[in-house]
N, CA and C atoms as an extended XYZ file, in Angstrom:
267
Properties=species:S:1:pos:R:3:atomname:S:1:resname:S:1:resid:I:1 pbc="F F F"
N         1.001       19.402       -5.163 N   UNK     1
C         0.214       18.429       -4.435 CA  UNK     1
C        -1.017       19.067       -3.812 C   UNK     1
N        -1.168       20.263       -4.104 N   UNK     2
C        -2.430       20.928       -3.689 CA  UNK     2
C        -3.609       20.734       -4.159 C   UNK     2
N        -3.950       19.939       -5.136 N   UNK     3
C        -5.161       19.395       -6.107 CA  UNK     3
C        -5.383       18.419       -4.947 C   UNK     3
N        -6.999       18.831       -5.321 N   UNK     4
C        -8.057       17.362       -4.447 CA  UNK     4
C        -7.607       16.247       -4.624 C   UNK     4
N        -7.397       15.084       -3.862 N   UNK     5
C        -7.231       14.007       -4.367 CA  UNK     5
C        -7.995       13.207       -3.294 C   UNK     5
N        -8.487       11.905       -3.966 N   UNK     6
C        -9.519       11.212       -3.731 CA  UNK     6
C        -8.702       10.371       -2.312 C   UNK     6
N       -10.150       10.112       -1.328 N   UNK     7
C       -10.104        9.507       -0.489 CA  UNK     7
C        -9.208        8.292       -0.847 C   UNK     7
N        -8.445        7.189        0.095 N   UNK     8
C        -7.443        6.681        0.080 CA  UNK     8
C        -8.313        5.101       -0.282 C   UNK     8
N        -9.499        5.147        0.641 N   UNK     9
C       -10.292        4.042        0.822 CA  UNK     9
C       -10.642        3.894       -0.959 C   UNK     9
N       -11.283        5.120       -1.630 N   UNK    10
C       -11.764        5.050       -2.941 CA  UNK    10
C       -10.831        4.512       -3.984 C   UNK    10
N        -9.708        4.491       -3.661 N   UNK    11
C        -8.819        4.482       -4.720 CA  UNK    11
C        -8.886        2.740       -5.117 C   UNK    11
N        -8.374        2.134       -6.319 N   UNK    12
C        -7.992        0.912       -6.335 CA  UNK    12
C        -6.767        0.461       -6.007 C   UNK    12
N        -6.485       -0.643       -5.998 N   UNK    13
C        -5.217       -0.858       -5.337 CA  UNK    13
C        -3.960       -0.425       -6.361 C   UNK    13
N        -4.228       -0.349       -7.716 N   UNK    14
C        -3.115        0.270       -8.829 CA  UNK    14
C        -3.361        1.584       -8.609 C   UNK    14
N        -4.540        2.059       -8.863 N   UNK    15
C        -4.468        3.584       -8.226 CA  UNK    15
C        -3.364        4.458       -7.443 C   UNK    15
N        -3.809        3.426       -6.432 N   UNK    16
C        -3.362        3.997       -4.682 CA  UNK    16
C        -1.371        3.355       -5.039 C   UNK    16
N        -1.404        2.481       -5.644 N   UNK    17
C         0.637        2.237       -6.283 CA  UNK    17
C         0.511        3.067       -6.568 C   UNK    17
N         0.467        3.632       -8.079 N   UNK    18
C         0.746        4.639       -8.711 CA  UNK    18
C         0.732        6.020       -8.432 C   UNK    18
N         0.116        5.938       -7.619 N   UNK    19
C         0.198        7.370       -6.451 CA  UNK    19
C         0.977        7.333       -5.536 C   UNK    19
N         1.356        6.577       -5.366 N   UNK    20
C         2.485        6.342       -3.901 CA  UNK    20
C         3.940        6.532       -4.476 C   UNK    20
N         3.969        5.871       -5.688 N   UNK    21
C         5.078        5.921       -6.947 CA  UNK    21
C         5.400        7.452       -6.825 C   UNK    21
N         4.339        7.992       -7.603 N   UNK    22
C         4.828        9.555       -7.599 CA  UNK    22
C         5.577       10.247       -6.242 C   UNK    22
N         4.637       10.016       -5.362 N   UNK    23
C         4.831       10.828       -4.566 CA  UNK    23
C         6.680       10.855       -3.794 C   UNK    23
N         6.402        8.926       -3.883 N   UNK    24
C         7.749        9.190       -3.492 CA  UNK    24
C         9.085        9.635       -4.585 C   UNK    24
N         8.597        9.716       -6.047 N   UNK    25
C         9.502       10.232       -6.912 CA  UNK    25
C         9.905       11.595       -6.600 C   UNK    25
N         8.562       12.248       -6.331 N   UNK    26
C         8.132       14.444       -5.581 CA  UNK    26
C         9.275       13.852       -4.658 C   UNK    26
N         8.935       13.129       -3.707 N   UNK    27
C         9.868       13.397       -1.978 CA  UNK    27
C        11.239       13.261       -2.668 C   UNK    27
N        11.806       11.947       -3.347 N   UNK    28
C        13.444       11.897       -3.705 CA  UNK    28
C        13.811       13.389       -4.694 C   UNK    28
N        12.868       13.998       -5.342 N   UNK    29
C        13.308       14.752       -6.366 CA  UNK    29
C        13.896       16.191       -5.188 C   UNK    29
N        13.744       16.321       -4.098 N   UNK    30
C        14.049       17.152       -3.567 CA  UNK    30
C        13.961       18.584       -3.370 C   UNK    30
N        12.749       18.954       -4.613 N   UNK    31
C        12.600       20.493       -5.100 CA  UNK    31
C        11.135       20.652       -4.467 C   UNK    31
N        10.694       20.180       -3.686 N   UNK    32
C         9.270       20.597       -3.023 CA  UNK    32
C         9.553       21.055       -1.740 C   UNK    32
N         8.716       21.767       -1.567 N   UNK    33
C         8.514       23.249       -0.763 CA  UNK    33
C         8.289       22.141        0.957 C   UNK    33
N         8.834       22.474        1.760 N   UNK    34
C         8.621       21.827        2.955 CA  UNK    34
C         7.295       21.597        3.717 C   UNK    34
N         6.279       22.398        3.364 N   UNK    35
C         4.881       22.062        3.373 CA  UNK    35
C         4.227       20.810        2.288 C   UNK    35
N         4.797       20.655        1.369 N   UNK    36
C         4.652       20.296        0.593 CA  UNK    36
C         4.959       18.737        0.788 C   UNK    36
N         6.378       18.724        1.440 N   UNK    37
C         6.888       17.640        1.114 CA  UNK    37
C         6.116       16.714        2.334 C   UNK    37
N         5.900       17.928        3.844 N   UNK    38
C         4.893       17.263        4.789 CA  UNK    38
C         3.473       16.717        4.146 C   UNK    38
N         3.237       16.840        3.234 N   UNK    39
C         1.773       16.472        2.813 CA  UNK    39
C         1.897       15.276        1.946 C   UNK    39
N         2.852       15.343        1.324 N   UNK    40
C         3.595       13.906        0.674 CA  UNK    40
C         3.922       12.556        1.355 C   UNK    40
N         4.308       13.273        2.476 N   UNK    41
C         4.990       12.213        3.390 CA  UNK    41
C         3.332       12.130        4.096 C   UNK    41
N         2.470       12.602        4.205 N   UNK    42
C         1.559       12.027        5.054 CA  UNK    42
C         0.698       11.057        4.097 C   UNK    42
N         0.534       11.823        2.795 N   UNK    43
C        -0.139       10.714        2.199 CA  UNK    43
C        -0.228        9.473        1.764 C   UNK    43
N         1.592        9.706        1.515 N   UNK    44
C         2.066        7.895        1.176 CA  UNK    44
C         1.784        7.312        2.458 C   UNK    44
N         2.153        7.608        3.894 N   UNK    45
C         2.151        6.590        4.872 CA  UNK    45
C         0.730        5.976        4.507 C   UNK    45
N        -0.576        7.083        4.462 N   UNK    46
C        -1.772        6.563        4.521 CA  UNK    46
C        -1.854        5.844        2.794 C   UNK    46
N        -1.199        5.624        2.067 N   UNK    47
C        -1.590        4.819        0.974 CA  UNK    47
C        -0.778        3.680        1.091 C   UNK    47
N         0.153        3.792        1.628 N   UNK    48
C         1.177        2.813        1.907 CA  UNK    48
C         0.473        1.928        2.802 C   UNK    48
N        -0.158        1.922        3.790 N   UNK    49
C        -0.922        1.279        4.952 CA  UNK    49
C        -1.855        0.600        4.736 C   UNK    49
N        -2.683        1.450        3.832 N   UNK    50
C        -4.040        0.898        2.833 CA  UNK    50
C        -3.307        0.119        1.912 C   UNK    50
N        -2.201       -0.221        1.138 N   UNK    51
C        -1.996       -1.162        0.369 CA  UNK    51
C        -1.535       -2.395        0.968 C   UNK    51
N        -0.813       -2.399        2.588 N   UNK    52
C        -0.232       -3.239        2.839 CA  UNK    52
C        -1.758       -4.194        3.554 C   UNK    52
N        -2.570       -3.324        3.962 N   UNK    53
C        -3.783       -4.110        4.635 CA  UNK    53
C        -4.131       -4.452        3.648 C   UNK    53
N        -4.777       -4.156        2.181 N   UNK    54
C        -5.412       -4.975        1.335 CA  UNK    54
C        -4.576       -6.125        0.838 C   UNK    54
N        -3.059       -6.470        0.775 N   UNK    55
C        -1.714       -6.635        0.569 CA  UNK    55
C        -2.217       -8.276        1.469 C   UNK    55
N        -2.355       -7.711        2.893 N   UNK    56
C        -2.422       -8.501        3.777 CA  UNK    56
C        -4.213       -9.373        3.524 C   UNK    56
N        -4.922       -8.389        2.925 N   UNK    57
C        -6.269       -9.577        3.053 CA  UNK    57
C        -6.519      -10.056        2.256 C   UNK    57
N        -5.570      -10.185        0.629 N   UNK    58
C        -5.627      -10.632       -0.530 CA  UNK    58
C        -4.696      -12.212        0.009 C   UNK    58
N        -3.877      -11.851        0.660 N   UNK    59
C        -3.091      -13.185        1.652 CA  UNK    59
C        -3.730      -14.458        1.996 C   UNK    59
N        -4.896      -13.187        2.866 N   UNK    60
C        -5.813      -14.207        3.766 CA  UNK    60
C        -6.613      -15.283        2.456 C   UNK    60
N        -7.019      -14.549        2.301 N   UNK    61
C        -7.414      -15.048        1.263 CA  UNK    61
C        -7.501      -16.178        0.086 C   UNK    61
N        -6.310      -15.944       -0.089 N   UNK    62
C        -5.609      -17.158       -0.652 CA  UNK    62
C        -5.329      -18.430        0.020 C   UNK    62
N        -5.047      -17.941        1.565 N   UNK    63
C        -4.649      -18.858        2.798 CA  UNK    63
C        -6.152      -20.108        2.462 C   UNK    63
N        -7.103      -19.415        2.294 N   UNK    64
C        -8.501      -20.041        3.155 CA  UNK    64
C        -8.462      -20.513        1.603 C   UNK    64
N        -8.478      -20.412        0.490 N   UNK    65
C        -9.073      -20.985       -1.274 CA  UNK    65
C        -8.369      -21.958       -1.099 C   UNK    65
N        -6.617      -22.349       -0.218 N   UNK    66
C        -6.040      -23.297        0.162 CA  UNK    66
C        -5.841      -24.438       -0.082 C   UNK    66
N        -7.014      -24.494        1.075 N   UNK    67
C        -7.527      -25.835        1.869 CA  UNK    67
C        -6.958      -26.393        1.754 C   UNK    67
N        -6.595      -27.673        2.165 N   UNK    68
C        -6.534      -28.922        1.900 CA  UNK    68
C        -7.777      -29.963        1.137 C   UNK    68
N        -7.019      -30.794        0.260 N   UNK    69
C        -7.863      -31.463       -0.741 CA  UNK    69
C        -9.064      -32.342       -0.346 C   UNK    69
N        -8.771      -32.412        1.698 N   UNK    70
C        -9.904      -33.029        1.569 CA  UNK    70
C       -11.024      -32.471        2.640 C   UNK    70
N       -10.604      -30.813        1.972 N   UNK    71
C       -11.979      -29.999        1.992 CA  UNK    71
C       -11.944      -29.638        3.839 C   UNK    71
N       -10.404      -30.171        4.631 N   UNK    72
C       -10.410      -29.522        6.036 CA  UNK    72
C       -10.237      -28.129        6.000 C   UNK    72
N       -10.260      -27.637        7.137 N   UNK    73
C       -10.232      -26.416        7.271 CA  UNK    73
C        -8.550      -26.061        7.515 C   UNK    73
N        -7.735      -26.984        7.049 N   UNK    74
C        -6.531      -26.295        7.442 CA  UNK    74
C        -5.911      -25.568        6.246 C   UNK    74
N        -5.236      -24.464        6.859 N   UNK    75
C        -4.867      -23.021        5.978 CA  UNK    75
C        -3.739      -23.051        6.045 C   UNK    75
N        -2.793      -23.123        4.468 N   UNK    76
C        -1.543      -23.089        4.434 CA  UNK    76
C        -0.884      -21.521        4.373 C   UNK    76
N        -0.141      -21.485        5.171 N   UNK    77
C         0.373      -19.726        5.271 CA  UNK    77
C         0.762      -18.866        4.405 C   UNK    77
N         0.212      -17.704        3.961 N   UNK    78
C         1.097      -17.134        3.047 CA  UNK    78
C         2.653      -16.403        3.682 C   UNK    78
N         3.555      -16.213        2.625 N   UNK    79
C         4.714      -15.814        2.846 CA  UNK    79
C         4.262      -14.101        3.230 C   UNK    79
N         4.507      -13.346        4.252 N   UNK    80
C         4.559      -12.357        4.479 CA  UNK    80
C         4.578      -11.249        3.050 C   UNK    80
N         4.145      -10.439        3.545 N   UNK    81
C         4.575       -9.199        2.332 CA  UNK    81
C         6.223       -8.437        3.169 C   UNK    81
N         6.469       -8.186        2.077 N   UNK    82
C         8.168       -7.413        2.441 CA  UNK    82
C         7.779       -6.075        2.350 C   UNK    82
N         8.831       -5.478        3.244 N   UNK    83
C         8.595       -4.221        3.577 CA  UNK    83
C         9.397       -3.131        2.803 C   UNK    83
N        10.428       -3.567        1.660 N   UNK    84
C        10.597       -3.127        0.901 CA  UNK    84
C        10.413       -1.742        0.251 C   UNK    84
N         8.904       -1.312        0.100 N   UNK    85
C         8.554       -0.390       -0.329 CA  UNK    85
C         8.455        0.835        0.823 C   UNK    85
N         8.736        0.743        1.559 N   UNK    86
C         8.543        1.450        3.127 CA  UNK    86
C         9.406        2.833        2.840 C   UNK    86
N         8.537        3.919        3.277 N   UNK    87
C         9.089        4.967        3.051 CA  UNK    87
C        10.336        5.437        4.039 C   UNK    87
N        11.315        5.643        3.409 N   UNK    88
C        12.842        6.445        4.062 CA  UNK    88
C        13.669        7.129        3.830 C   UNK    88
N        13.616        8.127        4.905 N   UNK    89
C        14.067        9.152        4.714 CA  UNK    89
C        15.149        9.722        5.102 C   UNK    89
């Protein structure tokens, strides 16, 4: 995990999965070096966070395209995102 890897913001949102994927495959696989595994665990939180906020404004989003049909401003709720993917250890 010592290779550069790109800012969290840069990444796309499959990107920033598929990196989070790994990492937590490195953390369960159990053979990384305890520095190692601290740098793992810091990066998923921060990709994990960045997916759940974009997670959360892809929501909004949808909330407001909504509308009601006759063009009010009322916003039907999206169902929460699940926390599911949440790192544990």
């Amino acid at each position: 995990m010592a290779e550069e890897k790109k800012k969290v913001e840069e990444l796309s949102y499959k990107e920033a999965s598929i990196e989070l994927e790994g990492i937590i495959r490195s953390l369960e696989s159990g053979e990384l070096e305890l520095e190692e595994s601290l740098e793992g665990y810091t990066r998923g939180v921060e990709l994990l966070k960045s997916l759940r906020t974009r997670l959360a404004d892809a929501e909004q989003k949808v909330s407001v395209l909504m509308a009601d049909v006759d063009g009010a401003d009322a916003l039907v709720p999206a169902e929460a995102a699940s926390d599911e993917d949440a790192l544990r250890f």
